[in-house]
C-alpha positions as CSV (number, residue, x, y, z in Angstrom):
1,X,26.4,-17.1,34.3
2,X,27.9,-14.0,33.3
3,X,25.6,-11.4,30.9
4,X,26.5,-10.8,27.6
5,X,27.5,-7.8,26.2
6,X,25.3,-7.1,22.8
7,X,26.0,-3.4,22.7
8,X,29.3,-1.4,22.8
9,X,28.4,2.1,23.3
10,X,30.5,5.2,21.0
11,X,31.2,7.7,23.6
12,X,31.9,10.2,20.9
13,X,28.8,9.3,19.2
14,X,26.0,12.1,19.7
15,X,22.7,10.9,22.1
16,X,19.3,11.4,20.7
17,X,17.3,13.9,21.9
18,X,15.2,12.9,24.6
19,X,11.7,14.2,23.3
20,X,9.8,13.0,26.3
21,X,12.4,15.0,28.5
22,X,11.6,12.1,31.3
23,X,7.9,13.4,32.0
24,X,5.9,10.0,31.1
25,X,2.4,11.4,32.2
26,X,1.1,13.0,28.7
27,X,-1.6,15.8,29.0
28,X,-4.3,14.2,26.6
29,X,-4.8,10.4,24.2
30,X,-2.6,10.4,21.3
31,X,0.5,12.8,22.6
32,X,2.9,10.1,24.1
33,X,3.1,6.1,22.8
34,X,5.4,3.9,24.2
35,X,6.9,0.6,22.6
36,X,8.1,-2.9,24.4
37,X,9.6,-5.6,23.0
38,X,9.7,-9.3,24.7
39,X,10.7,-12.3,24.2
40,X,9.2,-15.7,25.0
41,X,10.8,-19.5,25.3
42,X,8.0,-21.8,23.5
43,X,8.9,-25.6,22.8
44,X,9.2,-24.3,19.0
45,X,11.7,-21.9,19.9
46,X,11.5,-18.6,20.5
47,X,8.2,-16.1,20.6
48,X,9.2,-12.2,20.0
49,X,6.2,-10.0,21.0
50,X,6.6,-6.2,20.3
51,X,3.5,-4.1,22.1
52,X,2.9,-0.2,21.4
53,X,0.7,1.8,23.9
54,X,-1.1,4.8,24.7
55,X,0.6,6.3,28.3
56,X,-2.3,9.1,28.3
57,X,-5.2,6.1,28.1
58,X,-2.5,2.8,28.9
59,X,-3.8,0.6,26.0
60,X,-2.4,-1.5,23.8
61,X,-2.9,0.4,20.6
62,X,-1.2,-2.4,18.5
63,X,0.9,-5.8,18.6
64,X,2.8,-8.7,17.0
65,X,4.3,-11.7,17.3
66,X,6.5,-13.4,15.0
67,X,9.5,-16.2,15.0
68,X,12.0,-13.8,14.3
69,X,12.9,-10.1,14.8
70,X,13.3,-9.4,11.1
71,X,11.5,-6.8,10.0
């Protein structure tokens, strides 16, 4: 079927600054983390799993899972 839409960008809204300025291979541990969040189909519904890592040592420095994507 056809994707939905969930975001409708503000072309005269500002961007934010790109702090990583596209270079994903930090120097040393501890200088870049990077954050994923996914979603999995269980027979109870839904599964959201939100991951953050380390791109210097790529390990998972923390996670979570929860029924909802509240807060």
């Amino acid at each position: 079927g056809k994707a939905r839409r969930t975001t409708i960008a503000d072309p005269a809204t500002a961007r934010p600054a790109d702090l990583v300025q596209r270079r994903f291979g930090p120097p040393a541990p501890n200088r870049l983390w990077v954050a994923d969040l996914t979603y999995v189909s269980t027979w109870a519904g839904f599964a959201y799993v939100a991951f953050v890592t380390d791109a210097y040592a790529r390990r998972i420095l923390g996670w979570r899972v929860a029924s909802t994507m509240a807060t």
